[in-house]
C-alpha positions, 0 to 999 in steps of 0.5 A: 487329854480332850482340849480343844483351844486349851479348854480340858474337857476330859480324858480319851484313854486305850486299855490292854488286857496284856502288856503292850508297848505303844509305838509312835504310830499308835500315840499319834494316832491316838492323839488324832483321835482325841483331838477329833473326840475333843472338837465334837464334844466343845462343837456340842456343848457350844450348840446346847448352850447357843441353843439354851441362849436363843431360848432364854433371849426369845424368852426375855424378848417375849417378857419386853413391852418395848419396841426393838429396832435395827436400823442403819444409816440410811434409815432402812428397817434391818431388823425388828424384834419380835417383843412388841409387834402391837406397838408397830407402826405398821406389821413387822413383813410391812416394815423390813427393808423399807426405808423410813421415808417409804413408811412416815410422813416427811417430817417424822421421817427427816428427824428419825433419819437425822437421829440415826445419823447423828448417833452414828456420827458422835457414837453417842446414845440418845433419847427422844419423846415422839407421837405416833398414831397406833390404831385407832389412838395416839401413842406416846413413845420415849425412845433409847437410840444407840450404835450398834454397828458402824453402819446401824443403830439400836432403837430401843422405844417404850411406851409412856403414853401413860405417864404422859397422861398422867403427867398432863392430868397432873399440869392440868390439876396444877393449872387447875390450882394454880387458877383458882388460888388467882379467882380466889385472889381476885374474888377478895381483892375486887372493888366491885362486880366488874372488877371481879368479872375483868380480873377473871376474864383475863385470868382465866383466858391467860392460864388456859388459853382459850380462844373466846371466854367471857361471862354473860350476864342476866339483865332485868328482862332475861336477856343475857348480855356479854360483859364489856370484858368478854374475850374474843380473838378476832375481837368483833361485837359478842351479841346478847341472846334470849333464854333459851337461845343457842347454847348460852341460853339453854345454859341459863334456862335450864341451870345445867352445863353444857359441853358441845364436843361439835357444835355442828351437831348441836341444834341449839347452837348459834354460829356466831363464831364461825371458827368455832367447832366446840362450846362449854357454857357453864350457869352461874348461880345464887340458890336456884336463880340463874345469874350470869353464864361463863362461856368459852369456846374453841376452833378444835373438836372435843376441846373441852373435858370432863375436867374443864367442866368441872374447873369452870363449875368451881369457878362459877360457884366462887364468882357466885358467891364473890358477885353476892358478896360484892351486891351486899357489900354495896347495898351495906355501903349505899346504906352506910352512905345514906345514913351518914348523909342523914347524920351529917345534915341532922341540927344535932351533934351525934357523937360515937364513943367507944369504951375508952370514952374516945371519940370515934365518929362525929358528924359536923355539929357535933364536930363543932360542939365538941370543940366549943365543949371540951375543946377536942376532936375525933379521936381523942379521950373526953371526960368533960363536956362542959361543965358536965362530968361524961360520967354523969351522963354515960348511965348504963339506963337505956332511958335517962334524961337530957342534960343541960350544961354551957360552956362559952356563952352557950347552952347545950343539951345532951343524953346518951344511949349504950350501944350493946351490952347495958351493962357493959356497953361498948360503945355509946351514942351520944347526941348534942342538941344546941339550945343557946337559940331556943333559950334566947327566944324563950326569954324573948317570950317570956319578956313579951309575956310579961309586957303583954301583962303590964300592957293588960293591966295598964289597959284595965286601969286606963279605962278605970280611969277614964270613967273617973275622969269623964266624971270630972268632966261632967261635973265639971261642966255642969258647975260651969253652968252655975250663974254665980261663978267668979271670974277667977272660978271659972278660970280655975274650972277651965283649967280643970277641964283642960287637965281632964280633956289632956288626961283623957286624951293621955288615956286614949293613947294608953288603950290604943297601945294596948289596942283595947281602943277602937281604931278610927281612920282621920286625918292627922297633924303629924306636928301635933302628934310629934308633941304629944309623943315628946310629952309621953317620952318625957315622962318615961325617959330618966331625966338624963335624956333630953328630947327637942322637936325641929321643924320647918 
């Protein structure tokens, strides 16, 4: 049998064509033979299929995109193969029996040696991430170090610098997200216009990192000026700039973004940072006008992406739209204001109703009113205002009469007005006007009016009387010129006379009162005048009242 170390590989047979006894010599020679038969066929096969193996592994070798490394303690290339030479450090003839330390910088170096050591060590595999420059870019490796000998280990390194980026372009979406969600917060959450800009100026400076960051805002006369939240890191003074001046006011000039890759190369930029190597300034606008300008900066080239100019244009679209907003909403409130203190301080009561009949606002004279008319306050449900019916006064007319009721010694009018819908409103408007004063006086007037008629007529009929009476005198004295009078006739005539001259002197007065007498300037006894007006008074007064005049 052909067996060589047990293995039957076939037979090695000897034939005669006549009878032939074998003697020992011939087997053992024949057994020589095919063991030396045996040896050459297992030495072929083995040389076919070692052959047939280099062939399949230079094949996989060629199919990997993987780095493939022997090292050994010491950190000396002891073997490289031959899968992916574009991603080696430096060429494969460069490498070998070169030492780690002859090839990378020292701290690559120290921690490649120190992973090799340390798999050899524990005899445990490992696995590390690390950044190396390939040609003219920077490649990302993940790396599968393992024991391969007692002296040397297996490197096995791919390149992910694909997956990094894309992983980095996915926490920069993320982040991306992450800040806008928090402006978006912040736009609705912000009081005002600089509330806004401080809570975006520390978010934004926060989740991206940026070394200066802040808003610039257009003044009345163009200039922009720095916003008191604007970030700086060595903190010192941000200046304003004109349009047009450095990149800030190109930006707000031109309404474009600009991103600067190097701001050495730039002719519009203004060193006003001198660690600053790269600037995105991006507009901030409502319509076509130019309203503010975020800026950011950083001390390393090429900081800014395509991305990030992109993230801060959405940001400036929402800080936009949130500033007008808030400039609405003030002007809406300073509006709001003015009216309230025009309610407020108007004699009027004006009251809001809503469906319900409740009261919803109420200025202070109608907060007054209301409690003197129904004995109520904002937020409660009338259904009378005095003794008015609120039904009889809420017509669905747009134009009704005022109406009149009182309640506790006043007088108030009232009309209505729907707000909305006429026929269905709602919400009313009504408006309370106090007239108990208007109504006094104008009973004042009309008592005045009336005094002024019987001092009219009174004067009319004074002075009719004065002519009768000046005729009683007048003839008077004339009978007293008669020769054949008696004593006791001229006595009575003297009595007339005197009646007369007091009658007149009554009349006199009357038409002074009602000034339809001539005022004359003398001199005047006040004792005798004090008589004269007791006697008037007297006449006037109910007899239950009694007058005396004292006097030195």
């Amino acid at each position: 049998p052909l067996s060589p170390q047990g293995r039957l590989l076939g037979k090695f047979m000897i034939y005669y064509n006549t009878p032939h006894a074998f003697s020992a010599e011939e087997i053992e020679l024949t057994q020589t033979i095919a063991r030396h038969v045996a040896f050459a066929i297992a030495r072929k096969q083995a040389t076919e299929a070692l052959a047939a193996s280099e062939m399949q592994l230079r094949a996989l070798f060629a199919s990997m995109q993987d780095v493939v490394l022997v090292i050994d303690r010491e950190g000396v290339y002891r073997g490289i193969a031959p899968t992916n030479p574009a991603l080696l450090f430096r060429p494969p003839e460069e490498l070998l029996g070169k030492s780690l330390r002859d090839v990378f910088p020292a701290a690559e170096a120290e921690l490649f040696t120190d992973v090799c050591q340390a798999v050899l060590q524990t005899s445990h595999a490992t696995h590390i991430e690390y950044e190396l420059p390939i040609g003219d870019r920077r490649v990302w490796f993940e790396a599968s170090i393992s024991p391969l000998t007692d002296d040397s280990t297996l490197w096995v390194a791919r390149d992910v610098t694909a997956h990094k980026q894309a992983a980095a372009t996915l926490q920069r979406q993320l982040q991306a997200l992450t800040v806008l969600h928090a402006v978006a917060s912040a736009c609705i959450e912000a009081s005002d216009g600089d509330d806004l800009i401080i809570r975006l100026t520390q978010l934004v400076s926060a989740a991206l990192a940026l070394d200066e960051f802040g808003i610039f805002l257009v003044d009345e006369a163009g200039w922009l000026r720095p916003h008191p939240s604007y970030h700086r890191c060595d903190g010192s003074r941000v200046q304003p700039y004109r349009p047009g001046q450095g990149v800030v006011g190109q930006t707000a000039l031109t309404g474009q973004s600009h991103r600067v890759a190097d701001v050495r190369l730039d002719p519009d930029y203004v060193a006003a940072t001198p660690t600053t190597l790269s600037e995105l300034a991006v507009p901030v606008k409502i319509g076509e006008r130019v309203i503010a300008v975020i800026n950011a900066e950083s001390p390393q080239l090429n900081s800014f992406s395509a991305d990030d100019e992109r993230l801060l244009s959405t940001l400036a679209g929402q800080v936009a739209t949130a500033l007008e907003r808030l400039r609405l909403w003030q002007q809406t409130q300073e509006q709001a204001r003015r009216v309230q203190q025009i309610v407020d301080t108007m004699p009027e009561g004006v009251l809001l109703l809503d469906a319900q009949e409740r009261v919803v606002l109420a200025n202070p004279t109608a907060g007054r009113d209301l409690a003197t008319l129904a004995g109520a306050a904002v937020g409660d449900i009338i259904t009378r205002l005095g003794d008015l019916p609120l039904t009889e006064l809420l017509l669905p007319a747009t134009r009704g009469p005022w109406r009149e009721t009182s309640a506790h010694d006043r007088t108030f009018q009232m009309i209505a007005r729907p707000i909305g819908d006429t026929s269905e409103p709602a919400a009313w408007v009504l408006v309370i006007n106090d007239v108990t004063y208007e109504r006094e006086r104008q009973r004042y007037r009309q008592a005045q009016e009336r005094l002024a008629s019987v001092g009219q007529m009174a004067a009319g009929i004074a002075h009719d009387f004065n002519n009768i009476m000046g005729a009683i005198v007048l003839y008077s004295e004339l009978l007293g010129k008669a020769q054949e009078l008696t004593e006791r006739s001229k006595h009575y005539l003297g009595v007339i006379r005197q009646q007369a001259d007091h009658a007149a002197n009554l009349i006199r007065q009357i038409l002074d009162f009602s000034r339809r007498a001539p005022m004359e300037r003398a001199p005047l006894d006040l004792l005798s005048l004090t008589k004269e007006m007791v006697k008037l008074l007297e006449r006037t007064l109910p007899e239950s009242i009694r007058l005396a005049v004292k006097y030195d």
